[in-house]
C-alpha angles and dihedrals in degrees: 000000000000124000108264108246115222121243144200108212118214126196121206131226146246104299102045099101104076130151097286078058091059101131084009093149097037093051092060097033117113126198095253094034101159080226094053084092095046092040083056095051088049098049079047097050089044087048088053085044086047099234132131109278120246097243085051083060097043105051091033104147097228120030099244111206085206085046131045091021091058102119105241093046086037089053090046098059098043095058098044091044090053089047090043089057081035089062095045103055100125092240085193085074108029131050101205103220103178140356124217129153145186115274109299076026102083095062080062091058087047081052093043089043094048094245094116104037143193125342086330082071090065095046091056089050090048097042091043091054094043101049089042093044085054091059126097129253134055134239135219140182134232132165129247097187135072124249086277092063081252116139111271104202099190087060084043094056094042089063101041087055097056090048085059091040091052099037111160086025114045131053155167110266111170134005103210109177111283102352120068117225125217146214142183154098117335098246095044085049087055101048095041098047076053092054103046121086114268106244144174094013077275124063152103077053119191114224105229112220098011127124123203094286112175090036139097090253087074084064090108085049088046099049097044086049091057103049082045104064131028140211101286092065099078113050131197109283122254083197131051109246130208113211130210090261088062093247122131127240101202121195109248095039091042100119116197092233105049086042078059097040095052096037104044094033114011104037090039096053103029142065116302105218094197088157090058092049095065097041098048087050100053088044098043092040097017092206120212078212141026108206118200123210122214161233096131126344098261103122095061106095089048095053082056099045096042077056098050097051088064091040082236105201094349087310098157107146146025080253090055097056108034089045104029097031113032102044121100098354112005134225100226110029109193111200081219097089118050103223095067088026082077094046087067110042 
């Protein structure tokens, strides 16, 4: 038998289940999935919440904007469709050495690490995505980098310009490889979106149904999150876990309150360093794979940007890594595309 690779494993975010998503997670299911038991405690748990089930969601006949990008269905297939890739790594052939994600990824990889466990894993995604989506504010997204993933310092000082315009009331949400996102009020996203040079045909774009999540203005969802769920909610992970701040949670020093603490206040109201993330992790656990879990194949460019911002392994450009990386075997392998999907299960 082959030698297993070891792999880094990277969950996407909120708004990674679109319309081309639509059966997403019965598409890939198989009769004896390892996730068919847990898929059934969460349609149960959403039936006794009375929302739609997952699996209503996911074999609806026609995608619904109102519907499947609501934030607390949104939120619910996203995170059964990552546990359900999750459950389908071939761990014959990979040796999983460390889990991260993008934003509400990172509760999937506390799914995917056993700290959040069984159907009360679901409760904490839905409650999460209902009390965020409640907040105020808006987000929206704008690059910082030229058309070869290389830093572009004027966009960079555009943008650093507006954060110092709109202080109190804009901020950086998200670092998501090589575009910044934003978040603020929804008069300081509006003028700032108006200031910033039009590019791409595309940005600044303007994230439909998204508060200012990673900001100070998510405190009240923070706080009601907090008194909600306890500590037992969150167990020791099986698995070590990269945050949005870039620090490890290994599996023997994890402790249960500071997982709460970081994943219902910090990690809610401050910065999300995707970009860090990525980068501590391939230093720290330096991966022969990243394996991408879906749904969708989104995360893909800012796996490779994040890269290319530490020159991981002479990565210096979008032709380095879509010529010298992803022929023959590739580096990232996203289970969103069926050609390297099957190189992973």
């Amino acid at each position: 038998m082959s030698q297993k690779k070891t792999a880094l494993v990277v969950c996407p975010g909120r708004g990674s289940y679109n319309r081309a998503e639509l059966g997403y997670i019965q598409q890939h299911m198989t009769a004896n999935s390892p996730f068919l038991s847990q898929l059934t405690g969460f349609d149960a748990l959403r039936s006794e919440l009375g929302l739609p089930t997952v699996t209503e969601l996911d074999t609806a006949s026609n995608f619904s904007s109102g519907l499947h990008l609501k934030a607390e269905n949104a939120a619910a297939l996203i995170f059964a469709a990552g546990l359900a890739d999750f459950s389908r790594i071939n761990r014959d052939k990979f040796d999983i050495v460390a889990v991260t994600g993008n934003s509400m990824g990172w509760y999937t990889a506390l799914g995917c690490a056993g700290v959040w466990q069984g159907p009360d894993s679901m409760q904490l995604v839905t409650a999460m995505a209902q009390l965020t989506a409640s907040a105020a504010g808006a987000q929206f997204i704008y690059p910082l980098i030229n058309s070869d993933w290389q830093p572009d310092l004027d966009k960079q000082a555009q943008l650093a310009e507006q954060l110092y315009r709109h202080q109190g009331a804009l901020f950086m949400s998200i670092a998501y490889g090589g575009y910044a996102v934003l978040a603020g009020t929804q008069s300081a996203v509006q003028q700032a979106m108006q200031a910033l040079p039009p590019c791409d045909d595309r940005f600044p774009l303007l994230l439909p149904g998204h508060a200012a999540f990673h900001s100070p203005l998510m405190q009240p969802a923070a706080d009601q999150a907090l008194t909600r769920f306890g500590e037992q909610s969150f167990a020791v992970p099986q698995l070590p876990l990269v945050d949005g701040r870039g620090v490890i949670w290994h599996r023997q020093l994890a402790q249960s309150a500071a997982l709460k603490t970081y994943t219902l206040n910090q990690q809610v109201c401050d910065t999300f360093y995707f970009n860090r993330a990525v980068q501590v992790a391939v230093k720290e656990f330096a991966p022969e794979h990243i394996i991408l879990l879906g749904p969708g194949n989104g995360l893909g460019s800012a796996v490779a940007q994040s890269l290319i911002g530490i020159n991981w392994q002479g990565l210096a450009s979008k032709q380095d890594f879509s010529v010298t990386q992803q022929t023959a075997l590739p580096y990232v392998l996203s289970m969103g595309l069926p050609e390297q999907r099957q190189l992973v299960v």
